[in-house]
C-alpha positions as CSV (number, residue, x, y, z in Angstrom):
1,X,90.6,102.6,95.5
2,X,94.7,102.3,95.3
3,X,96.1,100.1,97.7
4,X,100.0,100.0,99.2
5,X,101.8,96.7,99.0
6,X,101.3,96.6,102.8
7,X,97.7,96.7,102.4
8,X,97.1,94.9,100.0
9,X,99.1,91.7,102.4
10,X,97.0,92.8,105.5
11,X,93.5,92.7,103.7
12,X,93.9,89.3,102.6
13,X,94.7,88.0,105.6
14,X,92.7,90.4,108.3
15,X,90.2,87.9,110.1
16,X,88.5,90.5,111.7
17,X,88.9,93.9,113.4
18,X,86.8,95.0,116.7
19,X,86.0,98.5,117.7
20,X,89.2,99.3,119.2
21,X,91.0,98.9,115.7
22,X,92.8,96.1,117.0
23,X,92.8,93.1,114.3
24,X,92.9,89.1,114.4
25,X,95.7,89.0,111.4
26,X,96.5,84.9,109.6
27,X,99.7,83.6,109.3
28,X,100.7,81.5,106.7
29,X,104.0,80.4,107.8
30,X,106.1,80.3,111.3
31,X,109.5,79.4,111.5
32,X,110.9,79.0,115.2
33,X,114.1,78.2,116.8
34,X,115.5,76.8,120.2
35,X,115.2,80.3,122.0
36,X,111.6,81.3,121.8
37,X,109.8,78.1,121.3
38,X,110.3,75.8,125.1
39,X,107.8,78.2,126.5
40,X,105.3,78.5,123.8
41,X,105.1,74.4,123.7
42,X,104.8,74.1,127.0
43,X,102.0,76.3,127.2
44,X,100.2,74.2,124.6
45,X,100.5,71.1,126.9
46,X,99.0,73.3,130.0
47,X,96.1,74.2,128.1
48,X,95.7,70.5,126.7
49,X,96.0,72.9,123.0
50,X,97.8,71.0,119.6
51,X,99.5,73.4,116.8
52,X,96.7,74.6,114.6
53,X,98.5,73.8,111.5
54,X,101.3,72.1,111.7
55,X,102.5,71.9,108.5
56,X,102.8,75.8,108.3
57,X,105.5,75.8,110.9
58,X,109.7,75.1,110.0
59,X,112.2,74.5,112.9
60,X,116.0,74.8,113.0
61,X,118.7,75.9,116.0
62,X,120.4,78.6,115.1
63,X,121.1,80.9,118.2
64,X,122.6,79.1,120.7
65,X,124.5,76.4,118.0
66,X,128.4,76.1,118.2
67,X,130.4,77.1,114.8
68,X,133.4,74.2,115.6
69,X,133.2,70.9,116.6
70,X,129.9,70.3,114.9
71,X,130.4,66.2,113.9
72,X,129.9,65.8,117.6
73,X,126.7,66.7,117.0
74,X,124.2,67.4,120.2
75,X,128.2,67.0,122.3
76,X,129.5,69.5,120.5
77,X,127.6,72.2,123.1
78,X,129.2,72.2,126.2
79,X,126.9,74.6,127.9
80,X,124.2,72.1,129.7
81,X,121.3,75.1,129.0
82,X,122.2,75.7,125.4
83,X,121.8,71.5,125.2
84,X,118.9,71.8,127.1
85,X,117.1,74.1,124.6
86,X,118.3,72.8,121.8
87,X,117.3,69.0,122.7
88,X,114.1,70.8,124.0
89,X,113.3,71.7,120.6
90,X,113.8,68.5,119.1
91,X,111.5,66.8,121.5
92,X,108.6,69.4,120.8
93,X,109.6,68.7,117.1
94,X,109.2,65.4,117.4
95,X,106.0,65.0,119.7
96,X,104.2,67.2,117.6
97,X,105.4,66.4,114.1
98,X,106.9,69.3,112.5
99,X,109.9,69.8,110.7
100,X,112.8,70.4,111.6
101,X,116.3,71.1,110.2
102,X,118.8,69.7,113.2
103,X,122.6,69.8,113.8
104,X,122.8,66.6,111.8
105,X,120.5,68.1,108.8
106,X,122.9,69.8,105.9
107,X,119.7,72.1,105.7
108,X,120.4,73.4,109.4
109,X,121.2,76.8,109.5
110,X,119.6,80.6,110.8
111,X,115.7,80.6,110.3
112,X,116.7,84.4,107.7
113,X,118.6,82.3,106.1
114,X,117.0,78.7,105.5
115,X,113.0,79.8,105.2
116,X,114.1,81.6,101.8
117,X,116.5,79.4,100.3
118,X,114.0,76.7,100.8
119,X,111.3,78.3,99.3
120,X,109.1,78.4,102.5
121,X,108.9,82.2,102.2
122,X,106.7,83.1,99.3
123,X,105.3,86.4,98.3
124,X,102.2,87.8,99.3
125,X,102.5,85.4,102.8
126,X,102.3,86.7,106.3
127,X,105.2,85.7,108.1
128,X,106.3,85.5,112.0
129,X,109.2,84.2,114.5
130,X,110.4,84.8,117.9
131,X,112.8,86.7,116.5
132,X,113.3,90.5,115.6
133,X,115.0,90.6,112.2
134,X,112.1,88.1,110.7
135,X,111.7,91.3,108.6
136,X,114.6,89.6,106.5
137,X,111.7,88.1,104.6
138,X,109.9,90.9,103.5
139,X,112.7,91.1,100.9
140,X,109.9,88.5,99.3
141,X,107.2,90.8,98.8
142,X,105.8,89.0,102.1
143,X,104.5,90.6,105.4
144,X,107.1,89.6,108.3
145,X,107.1,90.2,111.1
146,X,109.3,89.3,114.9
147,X,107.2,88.1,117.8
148,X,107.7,87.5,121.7
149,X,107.3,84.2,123.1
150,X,103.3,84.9,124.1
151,X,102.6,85.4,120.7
152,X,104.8,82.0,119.5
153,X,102.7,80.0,122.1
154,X,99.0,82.2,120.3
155,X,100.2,81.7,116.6
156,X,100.6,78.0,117.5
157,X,97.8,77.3,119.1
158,X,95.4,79.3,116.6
159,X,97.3,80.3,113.1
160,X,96.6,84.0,114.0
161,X,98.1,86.9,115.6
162,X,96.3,89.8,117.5
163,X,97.0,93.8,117.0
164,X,96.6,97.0,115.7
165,X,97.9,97.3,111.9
166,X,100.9,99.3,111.7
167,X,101.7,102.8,109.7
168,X,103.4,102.5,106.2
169,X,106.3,103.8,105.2
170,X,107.9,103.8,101.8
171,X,111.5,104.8,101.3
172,X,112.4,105.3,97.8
173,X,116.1,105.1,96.8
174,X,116.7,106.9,93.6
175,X,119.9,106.5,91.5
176,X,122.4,103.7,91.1
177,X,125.1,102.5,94.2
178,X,128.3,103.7,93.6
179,X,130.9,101.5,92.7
180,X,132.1,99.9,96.1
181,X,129.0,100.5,97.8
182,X,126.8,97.5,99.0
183,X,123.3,96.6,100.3
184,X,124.7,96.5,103.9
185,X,126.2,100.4,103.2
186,X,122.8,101.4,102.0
187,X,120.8,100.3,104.8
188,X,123.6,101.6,107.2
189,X,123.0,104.9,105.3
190,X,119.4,105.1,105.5
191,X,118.9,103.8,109.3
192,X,121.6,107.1,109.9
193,X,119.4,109.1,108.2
194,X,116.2,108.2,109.7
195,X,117.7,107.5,113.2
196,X,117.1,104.5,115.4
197,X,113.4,105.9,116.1
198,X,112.6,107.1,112.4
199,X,110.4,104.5,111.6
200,X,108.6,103.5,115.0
201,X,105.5,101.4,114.5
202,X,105.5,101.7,111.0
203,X,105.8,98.7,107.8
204,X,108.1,100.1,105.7
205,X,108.1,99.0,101.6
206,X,111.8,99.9,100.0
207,X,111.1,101.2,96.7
208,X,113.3,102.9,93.7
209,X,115.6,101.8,91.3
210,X,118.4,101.0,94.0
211,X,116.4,98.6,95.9
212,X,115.2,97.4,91.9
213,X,118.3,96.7,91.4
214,X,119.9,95.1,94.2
215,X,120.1,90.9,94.3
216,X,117.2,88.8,96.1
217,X,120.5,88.7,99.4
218,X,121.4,92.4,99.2
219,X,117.2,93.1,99.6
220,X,116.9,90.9,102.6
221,X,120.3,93.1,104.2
222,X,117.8,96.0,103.6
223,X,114.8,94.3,104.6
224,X,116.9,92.5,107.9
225,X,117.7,95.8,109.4
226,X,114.6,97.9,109.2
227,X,113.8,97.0,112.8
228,X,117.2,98.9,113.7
229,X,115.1,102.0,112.6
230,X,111.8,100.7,115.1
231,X,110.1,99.4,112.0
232,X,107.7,96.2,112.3
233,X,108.5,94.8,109.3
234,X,110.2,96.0,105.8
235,X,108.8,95.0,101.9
236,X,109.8,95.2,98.8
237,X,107.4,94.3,95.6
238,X,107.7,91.6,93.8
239,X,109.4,91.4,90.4
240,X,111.8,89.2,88.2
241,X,114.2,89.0,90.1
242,X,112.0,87.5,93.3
243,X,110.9,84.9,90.4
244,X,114.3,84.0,89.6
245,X,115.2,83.3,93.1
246,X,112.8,80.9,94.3
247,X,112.0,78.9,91.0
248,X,113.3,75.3,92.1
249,X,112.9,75.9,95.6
250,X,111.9,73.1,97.1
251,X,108.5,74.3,99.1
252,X,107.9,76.7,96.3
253,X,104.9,75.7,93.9
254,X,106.2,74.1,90.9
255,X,104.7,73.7,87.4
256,X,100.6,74.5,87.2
257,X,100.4,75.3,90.9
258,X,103.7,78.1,90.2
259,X,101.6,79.7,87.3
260,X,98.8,80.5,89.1
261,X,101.0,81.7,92.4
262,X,102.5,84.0,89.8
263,X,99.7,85.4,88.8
264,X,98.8,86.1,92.1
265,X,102.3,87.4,93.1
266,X,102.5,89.7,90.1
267,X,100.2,91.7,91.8
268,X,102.1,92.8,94.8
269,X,103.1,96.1,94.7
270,X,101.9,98.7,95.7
271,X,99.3,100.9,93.2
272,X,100.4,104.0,91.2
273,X,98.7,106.1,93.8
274,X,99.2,104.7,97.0
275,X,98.8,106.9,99.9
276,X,101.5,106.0,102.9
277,X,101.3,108.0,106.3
278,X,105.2,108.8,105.4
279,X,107.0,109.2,101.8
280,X,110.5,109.4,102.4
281,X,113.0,110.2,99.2
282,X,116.5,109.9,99.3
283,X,119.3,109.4,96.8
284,X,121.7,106.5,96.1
285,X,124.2,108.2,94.9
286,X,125.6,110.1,98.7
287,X,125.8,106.0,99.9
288,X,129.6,105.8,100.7
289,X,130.5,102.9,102.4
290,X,129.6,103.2,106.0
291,X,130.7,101.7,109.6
292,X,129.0,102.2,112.5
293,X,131.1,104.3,115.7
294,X,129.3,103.8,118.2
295,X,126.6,101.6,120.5
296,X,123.4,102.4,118.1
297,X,123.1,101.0,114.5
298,X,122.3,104.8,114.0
299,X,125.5,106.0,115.1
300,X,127.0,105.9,111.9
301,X,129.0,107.7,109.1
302,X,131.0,107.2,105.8
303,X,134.5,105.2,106.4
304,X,136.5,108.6,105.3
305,X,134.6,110.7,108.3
306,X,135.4,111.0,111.5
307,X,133.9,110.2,115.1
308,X,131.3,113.0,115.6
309,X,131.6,115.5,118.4
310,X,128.4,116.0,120.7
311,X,128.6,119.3,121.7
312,X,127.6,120.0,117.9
313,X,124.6,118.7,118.8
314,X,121.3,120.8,119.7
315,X,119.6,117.9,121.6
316,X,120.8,117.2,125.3
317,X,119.8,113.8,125.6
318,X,121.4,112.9,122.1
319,X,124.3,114.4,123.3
320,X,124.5,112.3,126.7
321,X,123.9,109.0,124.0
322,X,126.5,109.8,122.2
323,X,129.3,111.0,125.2
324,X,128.4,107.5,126.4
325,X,129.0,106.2,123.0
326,X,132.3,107.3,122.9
327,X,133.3,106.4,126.3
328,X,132.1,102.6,126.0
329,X,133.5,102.5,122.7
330,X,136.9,103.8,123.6
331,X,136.6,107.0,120.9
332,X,137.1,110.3,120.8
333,X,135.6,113.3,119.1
334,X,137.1,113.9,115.5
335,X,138.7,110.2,115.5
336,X,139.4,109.5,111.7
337,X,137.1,106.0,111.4
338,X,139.9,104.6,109.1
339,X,143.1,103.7,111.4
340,X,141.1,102.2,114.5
341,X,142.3,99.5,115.2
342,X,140.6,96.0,114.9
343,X,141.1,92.8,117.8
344,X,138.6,90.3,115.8
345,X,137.0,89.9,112.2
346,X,133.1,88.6,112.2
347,X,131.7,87.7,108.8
348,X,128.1,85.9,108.9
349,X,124.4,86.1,110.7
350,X,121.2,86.8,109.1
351,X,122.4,90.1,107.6
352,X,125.2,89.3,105.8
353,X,125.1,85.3,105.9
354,X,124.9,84.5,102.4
355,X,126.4,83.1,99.7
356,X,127.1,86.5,98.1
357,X,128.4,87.9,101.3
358,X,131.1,85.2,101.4
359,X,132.0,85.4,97.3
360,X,132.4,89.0,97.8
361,X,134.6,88.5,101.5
362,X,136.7,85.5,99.1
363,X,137.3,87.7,96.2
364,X,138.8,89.9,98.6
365,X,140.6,87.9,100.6
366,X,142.1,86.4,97.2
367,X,146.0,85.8,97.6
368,X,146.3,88.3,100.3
369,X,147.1,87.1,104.2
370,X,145.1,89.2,107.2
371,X,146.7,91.4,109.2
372,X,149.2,90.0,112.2
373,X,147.7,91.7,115.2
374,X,144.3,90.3,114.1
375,X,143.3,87.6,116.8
376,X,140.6,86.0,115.0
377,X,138.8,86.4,112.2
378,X,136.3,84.0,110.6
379,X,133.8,83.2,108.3
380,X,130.2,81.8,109.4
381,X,127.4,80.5,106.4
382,X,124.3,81.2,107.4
383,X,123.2,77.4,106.5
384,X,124.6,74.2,105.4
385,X,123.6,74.6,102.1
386,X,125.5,77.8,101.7
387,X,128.4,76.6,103.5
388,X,128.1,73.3,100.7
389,X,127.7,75.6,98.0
390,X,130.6,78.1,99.1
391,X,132.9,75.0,99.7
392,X,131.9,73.5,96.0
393,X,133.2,76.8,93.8
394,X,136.2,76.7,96.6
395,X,135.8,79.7,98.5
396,X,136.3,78.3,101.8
397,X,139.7,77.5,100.4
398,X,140.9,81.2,99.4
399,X,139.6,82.2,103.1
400,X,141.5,79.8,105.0
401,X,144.4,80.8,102.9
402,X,144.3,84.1,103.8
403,X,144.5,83.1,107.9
404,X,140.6,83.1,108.0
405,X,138.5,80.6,110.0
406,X,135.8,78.7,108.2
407,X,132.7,77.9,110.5
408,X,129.8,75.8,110.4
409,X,126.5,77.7,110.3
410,X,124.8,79.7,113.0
411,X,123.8,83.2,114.6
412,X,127.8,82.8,116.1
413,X,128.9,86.0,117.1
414,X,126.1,88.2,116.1
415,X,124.6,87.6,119.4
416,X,127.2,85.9,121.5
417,X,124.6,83.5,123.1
418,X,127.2,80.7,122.1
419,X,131.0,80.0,122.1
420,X,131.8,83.1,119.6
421,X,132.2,86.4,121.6
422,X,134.5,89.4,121.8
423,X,135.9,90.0,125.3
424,X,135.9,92.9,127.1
425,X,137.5,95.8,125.2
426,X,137.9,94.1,122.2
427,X,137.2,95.7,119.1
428,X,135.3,94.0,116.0
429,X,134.6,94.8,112.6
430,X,131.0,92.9,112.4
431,X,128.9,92.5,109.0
432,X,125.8,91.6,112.0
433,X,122.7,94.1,112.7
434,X,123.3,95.0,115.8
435,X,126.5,97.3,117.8
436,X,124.8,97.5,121.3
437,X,126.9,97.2,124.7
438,X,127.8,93.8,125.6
439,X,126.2,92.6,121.7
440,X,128.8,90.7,120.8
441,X,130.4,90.0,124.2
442,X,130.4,91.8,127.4
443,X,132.5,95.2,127.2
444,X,133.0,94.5,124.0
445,X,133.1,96.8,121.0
446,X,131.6,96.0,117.5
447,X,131.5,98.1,114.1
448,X,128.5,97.3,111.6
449,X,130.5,97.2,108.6
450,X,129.4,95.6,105.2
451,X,131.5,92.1,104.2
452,X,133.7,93.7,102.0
453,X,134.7,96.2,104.4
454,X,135.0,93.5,107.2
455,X,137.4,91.7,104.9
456,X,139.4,94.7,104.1
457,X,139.7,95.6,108.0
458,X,141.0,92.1,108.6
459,X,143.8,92.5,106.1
460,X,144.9,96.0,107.0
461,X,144.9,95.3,111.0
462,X,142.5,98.3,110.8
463,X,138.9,99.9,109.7
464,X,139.9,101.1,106.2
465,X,138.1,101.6,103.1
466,X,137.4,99.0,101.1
467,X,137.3,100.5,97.8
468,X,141.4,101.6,98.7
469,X,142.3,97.8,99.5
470,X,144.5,97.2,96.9
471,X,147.0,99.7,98.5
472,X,146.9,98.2,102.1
């Protein structure tokens, strides 16, 4: 019998499964931030319940954090419900014994980002958080998955998780990028593909040479957006280059106990002739770079095309989507994408947080100044560390010179649940997941672009291409 990746994860870790087909699934490790985890702890102390296993559980505000101000520590958020949940989360931290990464902690920073570079995501683990793009760690060869606040409150109480196991997927990327093209682009390209439905209740594993070949950060932008496509989770198999990453990490195993977790994790992938209830091909080599148009991640085409017209469209209902589109986003039919206009340049959250992101957004930005009718543009780590590490090789220094802020770490304006948010009718080039009304501010307007891109719009004033920045 040939086994998928997928299946291989479930197996392992399926307690049991009753007539229905629904399953009683183990998770290894749970990561949880201010948000999701007030309720779930206080439902513990109402049924008199303690965390089954602590130690499999990591903590650290991320959403609701402010990105200035920061040596004020807990006074640095002026919103008394932000505080609220925030101190909330320390408390249940504390009462309960489980570490946490706080304001104060250099290791503080967005759960995509800090479970990884720690080392608490391992291959071959099942993974959850009350948040959607936990599929960011599936870049690991691991089984992530976003849960609601029930579900925090049932994984804490019992280390397991109840439902029906998903579909599989794989999407295999053939080819090489093209010069200029990024990890953000490709996943851009395939969600446009696919649509914002294509991969509804399905796990899907990333396969191919392009997704071989892409860097331990540019598989978790792949992996981080496969919910923008319905998906439950995204995978990629382990290889070398997942080694390489999390050798040193400080919850990975080290010495005897890390050659028998490689034996085990040189085993995940998926078998020669693994069946999956969709095979999906598709070429590397037609991924330009990409920015989104409109209010759907799906709603998205190459940075030379043009806003698309609905009327060429068969489907009524897609046709009322995208009319609305346009209206909210202030567009018209055959718009060229490069020329519009940009308010406000966003660079960070668990997409495009990274150290590579901001080495790429530096090299860039190197001796060049942004664009004079840009109101803000800035730069967000996606941890401490990174900020520490982008701050050591200087990078933070070749941003500010070009007129860009440097932030301390959080979701910021991915989410606008903190300080950082667009206002009405402003318009942002965004390296975040998500371009929905009132995302990143209410009535405001957001492109998905990749870093590079977002770097290039904030020098030229405008969305341009990248690969052409040299004559802005």
């Amino acid at each position: 019998m040939t086994n998928s990746l997928f299946d291989k994860i479930w197996d392992s870790h399926c307690v049991d499964t009753n007539r229905s087909g629904r399953s009683v699934l183990y998770i290894d490790r749970h990561i949880i931030h201010e948000v999701t985890s007030a309720q779930a702890f206080e439902g513990l102390r109402m049924a008199q319940r303690m965390p089954w296993r602590k130690g499999s559980i990591l903590a650290t505000p991320d959403h609701q954090v402010p990105t200035t101000g920061r040596e004020q520590g807990i006074n640095a958020i002026h919103d008394p419900i932000a505080r609220l949940q925030v101190t909330t989360l320390d408390e249940n931290c504390s009462e309960y014994g489980i570490l946490k990464f706080g304001l104060e902690d250099n290791r503080q920073g967005i759960v995509h980002v800090v479970g990884p570079e720690q080392g608490a995501t391992l291959p071959g683990m099942t993974i959850v958080c009350g948040d959607s793009h936990t599929s960011t760690h599936g870049a690991f060869a691991a089984l992530a998955q976003g849960i609601g606040t029930s579900e925090v409150e049932h994984v804490l109480a019992t280390q397991c998780l109840s439902q029906k196991k998903p579909q599989s997927m794989r999407i295999q990327i053939d080819d090489e990028l093209p010069q200029g093209s990024t990890a953000k682009d490709l996943i851009l390209y395939i969600i446009g593909q696919l649509g914002m439905a294509g991969a509804n209740g399905h796990v899907i594993e990333y396969a191919g040479k392009a997704i071989r070949q892409l860097s331990m950060e540019g598989r978790m932008t792949v992996c981080n957006m496969s919910i923008e496509m319905g998906a439950r989770a995204g995978l990629v198999a382990f290889d070398e280059t997942t080694e390489t990453y999390l050798r040193g990490r400080p919850f990975a195993p080290q010495g005897p106990l890390l050659q028998q977790a490689l034996e085990h994790w040189q085993t995940l992938h998926s078998d020669k002739d693994a069946i999956f209830d969709q095979d999906i091909r598709l070429s590397a080599r037609d991924v330009a770079p990409h920015v989104t148009w409109g209010t759907s991640p799906d709603q998205v085409v190459p940075i030379t095309g043009r806003v698309p017209d609905p009327e060429a469209l068969s489907d009524t209902v897609q046709q009322a989507e995208y009319q609305r589109a346009q209206k909210y986003m202030g567009l018209s039919t055959g718009t060229p994408l490069i020329g519009i206009p940009i308010d406000r340049v966003f660079v960070g959250s668990c997409t495009n947080g990274r150290i590579e992101d901001i080495r790429s957004v530096a090299n860039l930005l190197a001796g060049k100044t942004i664009a004079a009718n840009i109101k803000e543009a800035i730069v967000v780590p996606g941890s401490g560390l990174v900020k520490a590490q982008a701050e050591q090789e200087g990078l933070h220094t070749i941003i500010k010179a070009a007129g860009v802020e440097w932030r301390a770490p959080g979701c910021s304006m991915c989410n606008a649940m903190n300080p950082d948010h667009l206002e009405p009718e402003e318009r942002c080039a965004s390296t975040s997941n998500r371009n929905f009304e009132g995302r990143q501010g209410q009535g405001g307007r957001t492109h998905l672009v990749s870093p590079v891109m977002a770097a290039a719009a904030a020098i030229a004033g405008h969305l341009v291409d990248a690969r052409t920045v040299s004559e802005v």
